[in-house]
KOLMAR-611342 format. One record per residue: x negated, y, z of N, C-alpha, C in turn. Coordinates in nm, 4 decimals. Example, Ala and Ser with C-alpha at 12.3 -4.5 7.8 and 13.67 -1.06 7.14 Angstrom:
<<-1.3190; -0.5690; 0.7800>; <-1.2300; -0.4500; 0.7800>; <-1.3200; -0.3300; 0.7800>> <<-1.2850; -0.2250; 0.7080>; <-1.3670; -0.1060; 0.7140>; <-1.2900; 0.0030; 0.7870>> 
***
This chain:
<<2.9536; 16.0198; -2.4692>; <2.8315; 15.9524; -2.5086>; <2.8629; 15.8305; -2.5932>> <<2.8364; 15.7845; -2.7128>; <2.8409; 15.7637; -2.7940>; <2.7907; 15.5913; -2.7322>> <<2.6320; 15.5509; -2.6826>; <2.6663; 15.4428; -2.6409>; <2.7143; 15.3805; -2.5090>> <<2.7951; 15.4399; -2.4382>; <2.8533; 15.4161; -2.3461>; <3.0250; 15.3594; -2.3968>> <<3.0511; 15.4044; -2.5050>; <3.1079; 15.3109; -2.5980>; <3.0847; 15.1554; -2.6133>> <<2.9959; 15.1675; -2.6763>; <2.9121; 15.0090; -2.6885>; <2.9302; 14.9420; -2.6052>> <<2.8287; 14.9764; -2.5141>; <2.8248; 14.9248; -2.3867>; <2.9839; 14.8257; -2.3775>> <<3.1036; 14.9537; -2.3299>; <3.1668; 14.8971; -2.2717>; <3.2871; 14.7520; -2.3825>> <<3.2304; 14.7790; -2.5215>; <3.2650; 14.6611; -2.5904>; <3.2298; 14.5209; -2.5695>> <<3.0948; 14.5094; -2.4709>; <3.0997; 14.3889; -2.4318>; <3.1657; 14.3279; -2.3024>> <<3.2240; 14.4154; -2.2255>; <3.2896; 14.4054; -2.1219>; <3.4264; 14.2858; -2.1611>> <<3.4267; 14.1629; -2.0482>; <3.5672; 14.1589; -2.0875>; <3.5305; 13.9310; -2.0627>> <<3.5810; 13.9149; -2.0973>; <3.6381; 13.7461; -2.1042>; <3.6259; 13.6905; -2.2589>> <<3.5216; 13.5967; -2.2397>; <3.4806; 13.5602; -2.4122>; <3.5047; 13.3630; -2.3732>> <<3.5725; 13.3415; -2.4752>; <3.5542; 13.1411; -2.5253>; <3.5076; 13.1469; -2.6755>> <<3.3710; 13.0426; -2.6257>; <3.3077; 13.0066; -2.7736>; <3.4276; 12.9500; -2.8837>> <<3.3996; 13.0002; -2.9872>; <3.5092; 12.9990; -3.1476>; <3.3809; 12.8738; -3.2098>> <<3.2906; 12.8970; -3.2002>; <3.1990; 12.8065; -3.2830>; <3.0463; 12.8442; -3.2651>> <<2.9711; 12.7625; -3.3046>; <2.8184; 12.7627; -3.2970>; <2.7912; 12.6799; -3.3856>> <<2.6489; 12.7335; -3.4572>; <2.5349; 12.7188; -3.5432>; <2.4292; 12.6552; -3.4749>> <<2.3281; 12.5316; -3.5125>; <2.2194; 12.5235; -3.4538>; <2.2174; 12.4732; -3.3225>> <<2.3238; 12.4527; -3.2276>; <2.3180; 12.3735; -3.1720>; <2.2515; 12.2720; -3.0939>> <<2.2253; 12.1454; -3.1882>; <2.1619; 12.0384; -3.0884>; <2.0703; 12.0511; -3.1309>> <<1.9744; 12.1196; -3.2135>; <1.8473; 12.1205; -3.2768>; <1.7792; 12.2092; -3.1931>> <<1.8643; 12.3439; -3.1137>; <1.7736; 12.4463; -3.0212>; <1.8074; 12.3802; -2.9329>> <<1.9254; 12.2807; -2.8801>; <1.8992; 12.1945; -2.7214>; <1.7710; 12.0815; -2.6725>> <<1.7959; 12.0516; -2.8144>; <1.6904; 11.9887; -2.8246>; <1.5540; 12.0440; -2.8141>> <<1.5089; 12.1492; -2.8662>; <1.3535; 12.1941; -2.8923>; <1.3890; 12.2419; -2.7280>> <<1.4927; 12.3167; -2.6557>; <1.4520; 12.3335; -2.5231>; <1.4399; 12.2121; -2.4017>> <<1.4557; 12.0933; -2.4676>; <1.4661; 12.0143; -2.3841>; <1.5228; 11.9346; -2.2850>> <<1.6456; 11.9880; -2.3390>; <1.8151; 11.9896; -2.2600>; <1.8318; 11.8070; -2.2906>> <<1.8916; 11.7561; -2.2158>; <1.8880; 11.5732; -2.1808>; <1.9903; 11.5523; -2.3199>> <<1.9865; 11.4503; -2.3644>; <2.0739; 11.3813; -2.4877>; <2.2004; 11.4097; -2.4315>> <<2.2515; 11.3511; -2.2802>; <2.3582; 11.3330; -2.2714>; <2.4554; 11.5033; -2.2567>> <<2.3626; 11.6231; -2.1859>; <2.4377; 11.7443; -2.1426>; <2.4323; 11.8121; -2.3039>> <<2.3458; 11.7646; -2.4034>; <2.3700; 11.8086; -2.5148>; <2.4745; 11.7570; -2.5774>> <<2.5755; 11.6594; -2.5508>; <2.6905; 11.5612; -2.5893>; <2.8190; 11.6679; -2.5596>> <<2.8019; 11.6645; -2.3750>; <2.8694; 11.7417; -2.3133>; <2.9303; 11.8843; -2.3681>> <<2.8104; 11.9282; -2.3998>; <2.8348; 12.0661; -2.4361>; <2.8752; 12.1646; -2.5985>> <<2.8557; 11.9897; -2.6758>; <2.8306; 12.0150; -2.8019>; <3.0121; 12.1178; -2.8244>> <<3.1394; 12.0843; -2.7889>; <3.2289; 12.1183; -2.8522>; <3.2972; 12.1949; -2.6896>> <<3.2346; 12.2151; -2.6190>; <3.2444; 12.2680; -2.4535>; <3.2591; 12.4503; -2.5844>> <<3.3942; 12.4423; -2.4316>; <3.4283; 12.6330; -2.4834>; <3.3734; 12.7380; -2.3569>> <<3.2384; 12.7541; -2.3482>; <3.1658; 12.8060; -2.3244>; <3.2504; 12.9384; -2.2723>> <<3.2941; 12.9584; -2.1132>; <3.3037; 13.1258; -2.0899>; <3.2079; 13.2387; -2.0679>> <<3.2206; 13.2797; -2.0982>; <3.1508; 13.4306; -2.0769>; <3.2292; 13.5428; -2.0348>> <<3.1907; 13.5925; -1.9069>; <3.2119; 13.6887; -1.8324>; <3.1653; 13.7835; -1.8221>> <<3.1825; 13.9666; -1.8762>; <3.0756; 14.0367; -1.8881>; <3.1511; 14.1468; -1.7792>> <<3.0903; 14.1939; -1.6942>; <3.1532; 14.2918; -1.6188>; <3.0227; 14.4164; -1.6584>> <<3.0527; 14.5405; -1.6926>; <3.0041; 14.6728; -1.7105>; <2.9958; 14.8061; -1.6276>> <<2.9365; 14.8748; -1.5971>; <2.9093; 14.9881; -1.5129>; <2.8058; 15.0822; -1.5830>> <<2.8103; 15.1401; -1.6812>; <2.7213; 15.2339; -1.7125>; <2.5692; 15.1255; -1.7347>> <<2.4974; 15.1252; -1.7060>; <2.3808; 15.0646; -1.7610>; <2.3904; 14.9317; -1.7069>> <<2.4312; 14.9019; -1.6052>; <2.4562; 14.7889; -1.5333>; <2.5195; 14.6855; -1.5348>> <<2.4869; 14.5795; -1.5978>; <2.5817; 14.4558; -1.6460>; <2.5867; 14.3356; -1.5296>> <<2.6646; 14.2527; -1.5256>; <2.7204; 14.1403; -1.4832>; <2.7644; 14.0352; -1.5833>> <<2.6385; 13.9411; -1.6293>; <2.6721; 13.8388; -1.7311>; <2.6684; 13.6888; -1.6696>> <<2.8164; 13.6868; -1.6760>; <2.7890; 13.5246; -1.6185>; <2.8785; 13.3968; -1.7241>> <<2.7940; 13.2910; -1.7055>; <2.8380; 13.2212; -1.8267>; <2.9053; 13.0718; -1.7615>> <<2.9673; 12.9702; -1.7404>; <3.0126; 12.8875; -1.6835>; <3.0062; 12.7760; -1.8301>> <<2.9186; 12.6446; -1.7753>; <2.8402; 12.5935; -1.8748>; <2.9064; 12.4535; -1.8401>> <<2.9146; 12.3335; -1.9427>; <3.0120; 12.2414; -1.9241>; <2.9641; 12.0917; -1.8014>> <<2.8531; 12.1699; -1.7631>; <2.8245; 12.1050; -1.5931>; <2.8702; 12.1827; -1.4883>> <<2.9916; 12.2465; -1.4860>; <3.0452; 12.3196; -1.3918>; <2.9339; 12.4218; -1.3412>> <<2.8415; 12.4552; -1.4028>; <2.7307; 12.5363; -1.3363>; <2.7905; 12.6423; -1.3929>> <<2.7768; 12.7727; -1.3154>; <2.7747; 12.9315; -1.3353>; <2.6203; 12.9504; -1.3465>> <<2.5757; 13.0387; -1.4371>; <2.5011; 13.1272; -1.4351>; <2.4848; 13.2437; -1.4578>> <<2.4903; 13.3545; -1.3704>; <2.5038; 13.4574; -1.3771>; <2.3916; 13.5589; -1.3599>> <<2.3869; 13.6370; -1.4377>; <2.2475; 13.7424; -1.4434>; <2.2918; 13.8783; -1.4502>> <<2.2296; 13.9723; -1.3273>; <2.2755; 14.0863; -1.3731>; <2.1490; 14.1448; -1.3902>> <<2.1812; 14.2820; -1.4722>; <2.0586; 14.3493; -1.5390>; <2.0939; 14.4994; -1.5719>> <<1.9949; 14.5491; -1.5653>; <2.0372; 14.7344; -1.6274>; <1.9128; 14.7862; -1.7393>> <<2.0298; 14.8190; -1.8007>; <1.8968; 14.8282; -1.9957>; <1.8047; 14.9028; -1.9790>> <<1.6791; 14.8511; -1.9710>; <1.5692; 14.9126; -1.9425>; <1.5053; 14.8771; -1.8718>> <<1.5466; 14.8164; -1.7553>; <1.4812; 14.8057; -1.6399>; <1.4407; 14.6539; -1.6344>> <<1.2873; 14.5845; -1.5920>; <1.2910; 14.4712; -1.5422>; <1.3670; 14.4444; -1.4140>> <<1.4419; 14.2817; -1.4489>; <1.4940; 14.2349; -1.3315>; <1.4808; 14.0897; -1.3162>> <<1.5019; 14.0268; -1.2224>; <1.5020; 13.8480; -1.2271>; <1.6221; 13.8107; -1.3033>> <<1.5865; 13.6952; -1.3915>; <1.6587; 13.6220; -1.4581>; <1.6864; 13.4876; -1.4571>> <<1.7758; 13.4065; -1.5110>; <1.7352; 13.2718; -1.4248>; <1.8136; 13.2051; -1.5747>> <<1.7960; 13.0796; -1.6581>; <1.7941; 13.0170; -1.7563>; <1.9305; 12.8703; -1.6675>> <<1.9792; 12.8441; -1.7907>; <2.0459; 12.7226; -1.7951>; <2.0016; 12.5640; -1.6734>> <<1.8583; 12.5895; -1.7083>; <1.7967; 12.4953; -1.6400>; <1.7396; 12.5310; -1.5069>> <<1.7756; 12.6122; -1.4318>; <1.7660; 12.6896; -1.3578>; <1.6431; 12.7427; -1.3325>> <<1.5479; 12.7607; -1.4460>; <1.3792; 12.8665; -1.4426>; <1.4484; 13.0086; -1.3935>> <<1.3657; 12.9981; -1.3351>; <1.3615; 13.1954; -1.2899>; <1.2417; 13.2711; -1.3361>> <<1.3237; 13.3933; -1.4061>; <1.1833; 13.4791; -1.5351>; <1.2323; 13.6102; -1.4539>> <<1.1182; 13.7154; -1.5353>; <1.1747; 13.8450; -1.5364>; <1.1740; 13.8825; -1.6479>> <<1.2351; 13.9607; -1.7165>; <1.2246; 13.9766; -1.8475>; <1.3397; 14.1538; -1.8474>> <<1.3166; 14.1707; -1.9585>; <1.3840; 14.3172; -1.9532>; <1.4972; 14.3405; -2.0531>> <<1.5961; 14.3667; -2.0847>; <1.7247; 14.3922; -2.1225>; <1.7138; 14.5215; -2.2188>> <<1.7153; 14.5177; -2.3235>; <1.6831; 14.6235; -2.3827>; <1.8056; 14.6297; -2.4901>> <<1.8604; 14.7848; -2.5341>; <1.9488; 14.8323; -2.6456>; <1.8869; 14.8377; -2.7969>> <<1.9190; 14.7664; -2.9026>; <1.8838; 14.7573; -3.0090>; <2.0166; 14.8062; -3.0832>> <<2.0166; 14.9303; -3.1524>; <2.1541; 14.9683; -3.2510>; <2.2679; 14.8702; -3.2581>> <<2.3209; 14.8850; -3.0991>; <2.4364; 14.8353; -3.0497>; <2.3762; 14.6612; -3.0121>> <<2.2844; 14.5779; -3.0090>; <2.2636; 14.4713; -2.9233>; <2.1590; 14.5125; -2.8354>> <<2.2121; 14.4027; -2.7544>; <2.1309; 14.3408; -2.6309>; <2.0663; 14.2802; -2.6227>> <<1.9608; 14.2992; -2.6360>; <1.8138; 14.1852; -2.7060>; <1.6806; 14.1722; -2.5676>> <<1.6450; 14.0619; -2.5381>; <1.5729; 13.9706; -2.4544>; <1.5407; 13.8722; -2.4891>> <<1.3909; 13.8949; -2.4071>; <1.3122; 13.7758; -2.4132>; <1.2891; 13.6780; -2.3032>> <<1.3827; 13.5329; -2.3296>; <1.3654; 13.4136; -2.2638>; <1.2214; 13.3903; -2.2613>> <<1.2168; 13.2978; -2.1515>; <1.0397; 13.2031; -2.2120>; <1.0006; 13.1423; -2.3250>> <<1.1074; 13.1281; -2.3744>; <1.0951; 12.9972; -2.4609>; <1.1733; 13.0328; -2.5901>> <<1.2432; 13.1713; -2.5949>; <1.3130; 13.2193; -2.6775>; <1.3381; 13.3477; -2.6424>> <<1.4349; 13.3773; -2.8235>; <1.4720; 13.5158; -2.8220>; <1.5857; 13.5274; -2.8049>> <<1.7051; 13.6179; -2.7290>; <1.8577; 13.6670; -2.7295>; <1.8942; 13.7660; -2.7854>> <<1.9277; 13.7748; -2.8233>; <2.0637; 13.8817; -2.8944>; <2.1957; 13.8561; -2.8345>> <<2.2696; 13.9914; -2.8310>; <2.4191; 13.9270; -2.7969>; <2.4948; 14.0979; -2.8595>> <<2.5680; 14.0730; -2.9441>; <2.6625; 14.2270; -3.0126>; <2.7929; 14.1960; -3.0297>> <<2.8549; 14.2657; -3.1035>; <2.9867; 14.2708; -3.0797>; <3.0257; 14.2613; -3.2450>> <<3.1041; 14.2177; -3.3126>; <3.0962; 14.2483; -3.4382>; <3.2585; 14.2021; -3.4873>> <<3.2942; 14.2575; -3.5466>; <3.4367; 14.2080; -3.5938>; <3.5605; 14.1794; -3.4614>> <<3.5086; 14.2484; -3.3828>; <3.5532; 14.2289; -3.1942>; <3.5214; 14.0771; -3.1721>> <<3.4184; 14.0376; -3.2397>; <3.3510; 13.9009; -3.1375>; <3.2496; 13.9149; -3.0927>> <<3.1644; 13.8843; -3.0006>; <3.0934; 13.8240; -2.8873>; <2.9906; 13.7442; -3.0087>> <<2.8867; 13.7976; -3.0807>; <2.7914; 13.6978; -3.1256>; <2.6239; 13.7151; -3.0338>> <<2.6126; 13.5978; -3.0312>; <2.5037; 13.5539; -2.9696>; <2.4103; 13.5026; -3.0424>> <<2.3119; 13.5355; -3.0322>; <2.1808; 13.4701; -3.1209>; <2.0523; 13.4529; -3.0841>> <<2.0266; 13.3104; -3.0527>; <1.9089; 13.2433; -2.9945>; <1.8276; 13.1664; -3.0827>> <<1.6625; 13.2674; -3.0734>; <1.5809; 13.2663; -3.1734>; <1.4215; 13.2111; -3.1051>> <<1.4309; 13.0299; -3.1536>; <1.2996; 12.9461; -3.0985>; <1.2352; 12.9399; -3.2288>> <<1.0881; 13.0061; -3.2504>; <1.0539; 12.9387; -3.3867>; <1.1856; 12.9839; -3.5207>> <<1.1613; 12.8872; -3.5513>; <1.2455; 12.8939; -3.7077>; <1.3793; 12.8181; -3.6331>> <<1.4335; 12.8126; -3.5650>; <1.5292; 12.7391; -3.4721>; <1.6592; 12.7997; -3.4392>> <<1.7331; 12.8478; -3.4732>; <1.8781; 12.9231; -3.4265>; <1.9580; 12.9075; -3.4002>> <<2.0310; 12.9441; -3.2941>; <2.1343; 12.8866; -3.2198>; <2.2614; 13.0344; -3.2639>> <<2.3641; 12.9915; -3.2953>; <2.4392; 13.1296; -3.3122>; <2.5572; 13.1092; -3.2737>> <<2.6492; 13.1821; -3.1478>; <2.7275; 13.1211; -3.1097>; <2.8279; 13.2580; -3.1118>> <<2.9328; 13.2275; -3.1956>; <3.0500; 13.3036; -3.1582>; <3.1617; 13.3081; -3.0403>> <<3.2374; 13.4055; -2.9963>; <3.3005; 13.3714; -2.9150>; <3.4331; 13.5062; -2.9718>> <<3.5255; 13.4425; -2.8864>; <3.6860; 13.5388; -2.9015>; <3.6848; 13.6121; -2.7972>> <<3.7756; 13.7152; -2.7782>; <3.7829; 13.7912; -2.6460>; <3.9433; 13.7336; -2.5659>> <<3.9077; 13.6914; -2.4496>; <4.0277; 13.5950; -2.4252>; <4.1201; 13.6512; -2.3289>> 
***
């Protein structure tokens, strides 16, 4: 199966390489001056564990907080945000991304050149964050 491939390209140990947009989407979400300081040059992990539709995404953010969300494409499940809101929202396959809707925004997350890009879409607002596979 062809995307069971995919899938398992996001599997694996990611550190942010760089980001776009930045303090301008911390800002429009409301994130404090100072954890936007914190985090501005913070190497962001990402942890993706895989099982057939079933993911394990957890991210470890430069307030020692984990947040971890698991989800299966298709299906609504609880989700829980940086700031610790809890949503439900649904996980869906777009020609190889992973695309969701935050409250307050849009996600993307694909694989491209074997990196980990992420793309968070407020308004005209973008956050784009690369990462390496580590």
């Amino acid at each position: 199966m062809r995307t069971s491939h995919i899938f398992q390209a996001f599997a694996g140990k990611w550190e942010t390489e760089s980001q776009e947009g930045y303090d301008e989407f911390c800002k429009l979400l409301g994130i404090p001056d100072d954890i936007i300081e914190k985090g501005r040059d913070y190497k962001l992990i990402t942890e993706v564990v895989q099982n057939g539709n079933v993911f394990s995404w957890s991210q470890l953010y430069p307030t020692n907080k984990t947040i971890s969300n698991k989800f299966v494409i298709d299906q609504e499940c609880d989700m829980e945000t940086i700031g610790g809101k809890k949503f439900k929202a649904t996980v869906t396959m777009e020609g190889g991304k992973l695309s969701t809707k935050f409250p307050n925004y849009h996600h993307t997350s694909e694989i491209s050149g074997g990196k980990l890009i992420e793309t968070s879409i407020a308004g005209s607002v973008v956050l784009k964050r690369t990462s390496k596979k580590i």
